[in-house]
N, C-alpha and C positions, 0 to 999 in steps of 0.2 A: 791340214788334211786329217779324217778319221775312219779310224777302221769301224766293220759293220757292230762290233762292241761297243763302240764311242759313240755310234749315232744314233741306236736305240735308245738309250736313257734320254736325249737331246728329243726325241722323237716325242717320247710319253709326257715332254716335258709342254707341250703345245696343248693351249686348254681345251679340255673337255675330250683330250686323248684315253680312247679305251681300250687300244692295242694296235700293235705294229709291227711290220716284218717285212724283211728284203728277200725277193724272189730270182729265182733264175725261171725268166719265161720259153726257156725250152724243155726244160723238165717238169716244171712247177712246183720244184723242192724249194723250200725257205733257208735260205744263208743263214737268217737268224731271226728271232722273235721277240715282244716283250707284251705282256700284256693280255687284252683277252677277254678275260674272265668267261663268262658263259660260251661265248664265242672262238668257236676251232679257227685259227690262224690257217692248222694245216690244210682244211680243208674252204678254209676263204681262200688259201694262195693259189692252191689247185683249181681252183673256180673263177677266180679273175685271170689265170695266166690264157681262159679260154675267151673272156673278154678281151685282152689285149690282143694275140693271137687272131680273131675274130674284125677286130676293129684293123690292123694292119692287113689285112686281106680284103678289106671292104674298100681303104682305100687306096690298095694297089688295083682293084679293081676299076674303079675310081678314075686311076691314071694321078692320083695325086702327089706331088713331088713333096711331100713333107710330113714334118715328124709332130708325134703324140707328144704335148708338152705336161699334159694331164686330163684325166680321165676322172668327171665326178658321180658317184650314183647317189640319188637323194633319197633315203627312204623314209619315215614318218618319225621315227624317233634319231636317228643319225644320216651322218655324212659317210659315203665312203670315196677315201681318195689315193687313186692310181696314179703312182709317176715314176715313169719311166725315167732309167741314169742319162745322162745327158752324155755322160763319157764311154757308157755301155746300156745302148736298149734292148741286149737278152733282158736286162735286169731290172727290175722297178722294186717301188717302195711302195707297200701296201696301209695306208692310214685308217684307222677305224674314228670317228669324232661323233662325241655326242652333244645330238643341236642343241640340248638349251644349255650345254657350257660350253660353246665355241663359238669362233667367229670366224665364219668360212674364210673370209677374205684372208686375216690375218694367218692364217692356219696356213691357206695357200703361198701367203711370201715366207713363212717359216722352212714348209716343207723343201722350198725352194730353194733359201740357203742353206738349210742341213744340208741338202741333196749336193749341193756342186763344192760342200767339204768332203765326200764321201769318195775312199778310196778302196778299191778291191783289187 
């Protein structure tokens, strides 16, 4: 098991990672951060927790009986990847990956076992 300390380094450590941070999707405050660079975490947290937010309304709307296992947006030069805690979905993990040093897939089974070491 790792606290939000231990899994940020683990996080940056997934190639072609450009920053990352754990969110509480009712406030849209960051647990914690790493990374970044030109890119506001704070203000990516606060703008994906209105995608998440957004997508769980669409599909309760829906009637749909299930959960966000992850949420990718693809833009021209990166990936961005939302996942929700699996033991707590106020909370997700915000990944930032840049396409030409990553490899979504592998990225995606990383994020996935960091995520279910992940205690809060």
């Amino acid at each position: 098991m790792a606290t939000t300390k231990e899994t940020l380094p683990k996080l940056m450590e997934i190639d072609g990672c450009l920053g990352c941070c754990i969110v509480d999707s009712n406030s849209g405050m960051m647990l914690g951060a790493s990374g970044g660079g030109n890119l506001s975490l704070e203000v990516a947290a606060a703008g994906n927790t209105e995608v998440v937010r957004s997508k769980r309304k669409t599909m309760k709307a829906l009637n749909l009986a299930d959960h966000i296992e992850d949420m990718l947006i693809t833009l021209g030069k990166q990936y961005h990847l939302i996942r929700p805690l699996s033991t707590n979905d106020a909370l997700f993990i915000y990944l930032v990956l840049d396409k030409t040093r990553s490899n979504l897939a592998m990225a995606r089974h990383q994020l996935t076992q960091i995520e279910k070491d992940l205690v809060i």
